[in-house]
N, C-alpha and C positions, 0 to 999 in steps of 0.2 A: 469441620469436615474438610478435607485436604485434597482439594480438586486443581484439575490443568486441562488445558484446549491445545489440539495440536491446530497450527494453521500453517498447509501443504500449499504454500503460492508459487508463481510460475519461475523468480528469481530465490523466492526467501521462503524457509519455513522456520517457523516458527514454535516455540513451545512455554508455554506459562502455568507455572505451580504458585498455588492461592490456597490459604485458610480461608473457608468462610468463618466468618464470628455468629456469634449468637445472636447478634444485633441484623444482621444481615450483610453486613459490611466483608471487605475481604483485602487481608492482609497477602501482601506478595513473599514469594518463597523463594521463587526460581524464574529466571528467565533466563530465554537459550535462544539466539536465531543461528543459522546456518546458511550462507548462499551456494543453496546448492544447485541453482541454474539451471530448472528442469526444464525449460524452453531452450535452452542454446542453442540446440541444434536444430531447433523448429519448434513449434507450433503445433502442427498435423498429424506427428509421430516423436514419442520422447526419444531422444536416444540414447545408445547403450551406457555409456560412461555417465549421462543425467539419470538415466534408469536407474542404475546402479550407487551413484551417490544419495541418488532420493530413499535405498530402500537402506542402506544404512546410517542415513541419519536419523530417522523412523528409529532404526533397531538401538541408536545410542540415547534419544530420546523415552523410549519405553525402557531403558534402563537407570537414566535418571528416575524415569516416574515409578520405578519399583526401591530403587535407592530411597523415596523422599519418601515410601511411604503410602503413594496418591491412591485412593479411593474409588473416586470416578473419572472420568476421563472421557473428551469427546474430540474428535478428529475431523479438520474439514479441509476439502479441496477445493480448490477453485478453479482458473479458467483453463489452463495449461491440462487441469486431468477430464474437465469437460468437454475439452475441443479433441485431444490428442487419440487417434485410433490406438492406440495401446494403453490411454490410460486406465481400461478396466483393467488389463493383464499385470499395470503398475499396484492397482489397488487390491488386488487378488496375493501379487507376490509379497506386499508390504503385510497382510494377513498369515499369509503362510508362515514369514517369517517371523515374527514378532507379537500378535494376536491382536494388535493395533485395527480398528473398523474405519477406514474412511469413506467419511460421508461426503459426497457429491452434492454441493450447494448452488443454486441457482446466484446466476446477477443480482436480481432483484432480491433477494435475500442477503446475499451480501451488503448492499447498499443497507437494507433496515437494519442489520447486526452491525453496521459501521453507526450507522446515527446512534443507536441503543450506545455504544461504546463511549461516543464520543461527548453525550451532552452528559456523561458521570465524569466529566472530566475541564469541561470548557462552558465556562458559564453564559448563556443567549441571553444577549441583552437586549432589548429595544429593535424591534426591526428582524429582517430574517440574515441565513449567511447562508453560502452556497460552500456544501462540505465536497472535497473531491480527495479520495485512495486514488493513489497513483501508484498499480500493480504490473505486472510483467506483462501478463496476458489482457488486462481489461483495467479499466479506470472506473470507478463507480461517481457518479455524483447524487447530493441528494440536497435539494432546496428547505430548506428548514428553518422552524422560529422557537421560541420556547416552548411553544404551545404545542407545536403539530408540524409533521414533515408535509411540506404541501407536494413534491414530486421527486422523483427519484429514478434512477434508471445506469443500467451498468452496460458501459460500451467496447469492442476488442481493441482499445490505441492503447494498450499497457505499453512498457517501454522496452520491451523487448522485440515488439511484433513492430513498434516504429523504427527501432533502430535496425532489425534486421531487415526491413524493406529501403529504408532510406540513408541512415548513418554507411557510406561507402567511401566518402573521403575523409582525410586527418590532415588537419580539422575540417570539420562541416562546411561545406560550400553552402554557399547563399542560392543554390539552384538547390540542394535537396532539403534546405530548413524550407525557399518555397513550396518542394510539392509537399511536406510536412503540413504547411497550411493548409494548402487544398484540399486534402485527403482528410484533415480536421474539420473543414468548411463541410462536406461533404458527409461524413460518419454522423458527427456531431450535430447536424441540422435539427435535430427535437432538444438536444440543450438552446441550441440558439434561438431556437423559437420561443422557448418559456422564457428566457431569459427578457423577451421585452415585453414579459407579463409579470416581474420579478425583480426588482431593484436588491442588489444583492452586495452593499458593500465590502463585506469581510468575506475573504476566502477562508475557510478552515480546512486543514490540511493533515490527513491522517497519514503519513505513510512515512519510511526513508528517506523520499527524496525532500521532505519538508523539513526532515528532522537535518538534512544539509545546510538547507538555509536557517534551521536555528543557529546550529552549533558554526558557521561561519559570521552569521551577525549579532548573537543573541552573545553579551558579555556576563551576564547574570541573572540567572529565571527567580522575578519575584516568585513564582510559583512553578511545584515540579511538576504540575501536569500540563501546561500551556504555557505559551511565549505568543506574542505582537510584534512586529516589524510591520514596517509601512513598505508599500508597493516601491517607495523611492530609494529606499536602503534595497529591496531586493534588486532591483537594476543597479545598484555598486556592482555587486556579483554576476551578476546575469553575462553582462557583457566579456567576463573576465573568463568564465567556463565555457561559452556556447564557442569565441573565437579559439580556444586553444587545443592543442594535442594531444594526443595521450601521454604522451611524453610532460608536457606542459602539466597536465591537470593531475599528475604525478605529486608535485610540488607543489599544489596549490592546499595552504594550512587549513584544515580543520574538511575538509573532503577525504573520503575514508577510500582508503587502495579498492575496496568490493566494488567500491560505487562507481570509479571515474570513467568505466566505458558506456554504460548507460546513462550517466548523470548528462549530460549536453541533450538528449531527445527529450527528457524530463524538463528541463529547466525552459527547450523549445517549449514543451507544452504549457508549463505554468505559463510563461510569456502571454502565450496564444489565449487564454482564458482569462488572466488579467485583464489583456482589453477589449477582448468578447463581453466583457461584465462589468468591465469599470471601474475594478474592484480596487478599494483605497488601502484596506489593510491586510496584513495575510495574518493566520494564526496558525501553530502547529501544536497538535493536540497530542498527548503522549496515551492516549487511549483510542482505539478502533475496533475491529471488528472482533480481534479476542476477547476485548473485554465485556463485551454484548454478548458474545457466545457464552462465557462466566455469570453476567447476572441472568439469564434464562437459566441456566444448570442451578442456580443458587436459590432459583422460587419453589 
């Protein structure tokens, strides 16, 4: 059976076409992201020109999935259409147009759809790992071991809503990466707190901004669904993106043109969580919350 999941996030949407097999396993078909940037202009209200490329990428994506064939199809929004006072009118117009249904998903749902995704993809070994999506509008983290997610919780520091309150100079002053902190210190207080109930070595990392720090340190994936780097290879980098300009971060190899205005409040954030937690190794998981939205459609 030949299914795909739309995922409408506040920077990226997403779309994946999959075979299920008869074994229950699922073969990839298609995959499409688009940055279509539906937070640019805020948060509180989409606007016109994010409106508008949100409901056309919808309309070219429902033409792939009529192109490939797809069967069934599920469609999910996140923080950007649950915060924003017009994202009913986004989800009503993406309907009219296209017959595309988006479903309006909670944080804490997303958090469980990110673990589901992600342990089909990155083996737990020994001890637990602290999973963190780094999205536009919200971060999700979720404490987890092989066995059992012990906590989870989805917060509004995605990297849109930090960098349009704080990212004001080029490059970043060392006066808005500190209130970055604080405002972490502050939002963040129920991660920090579990945190000294939760030894949590390995970060695992589902999102774009992780998949930077693969494809910048990672020379060759023993395996395609995940990559290892240690916390001391990501500070090579670290320091070389959060100091530079846009202009700078232009030229810097294996940093993709979509990502380089947001990637510095991102990389602030990793930073901030590494040694909130201590964490010695990072991993990036090439499976998240789509693909936990696939294996529920596929039971």
């Amino acid at each position: 059976m030949r299914l795909a999941v739309i995922d409408c996030g506040t920077n990226t949407f997403h779309l994946l076409v999959v075979d299920r097999m008869s074994d229950g396993t699922f073969t990839q078909v298609y995959r499409q992201r688009q940055y279509v940037r539906l937070g640019q202009e805020g948060l509180d209200t989409i606007g016109a020109a994010p409106f508008q490329r949100g409901v056309e990428c919808i309309a070219f994506f429902s033409k792939i999935m009529n192109d490939l064939g797809v069967e069934a199809h599920r469609a999910f929004g996140t923080e950007a259409l649950r915060r924003a006072s017009n994202g009913p009118d986004f989800v009503e117009a993406v309907h009219s147009a296209t017959g595309v249904e988006i479903q309006l998903i909670s944080g804490d749902e997303e958090a469980r759809l990110i673990h589901l995704g992600v342990k089909q993809a990155v083996p737990f070994l020994e001890g637990k790992t602290l999973i963190m999506d780094i999205g536009g509008g919200s971060v999700e983290f979720i404490i987890a071991s092989k066995e059992e997610v012990h906590w989870a919780q989805s917060f509004p520091v995605g990297v849109q809503v930090l960098f349009s309150r704080f990212h004001k100079s080029d490059p970043m002053s060392d006066a808005e990466m500190a209130a970055v902190h604080q405002h972490l210190d502050e939002v963040l207080a129920p991660l920090l707190d579990i945190l000294q109930r939760h030894q949590v070595p390995l970060l695992t990392g589902a999102s774009g901004s992780f998949e930077v720090v693969e494809d910048m340190l990672v020379r060759q994936k023993d395996n395609p669904l995940y990559s290892t780097v240690s916390t001391e290879d990501f500070y090579k980098i670290h320091e070389k993106i959060v100091t530079a300009s846009l202009d700078q971060r232009l030229l810097i190899p294996g940093l993709p043109p979509e990502r380089v205005e947001l990637i510095v409040v991102a990389f602030v954030l990793m930073d901030y969580i590494i040694r909130k937690a201590s964490i010695r190794q990072i991993v990036t998981s090439a499976y998240a919350m789509k693909e936990g939205m696939l294996l529920e459609m596929g039971v």
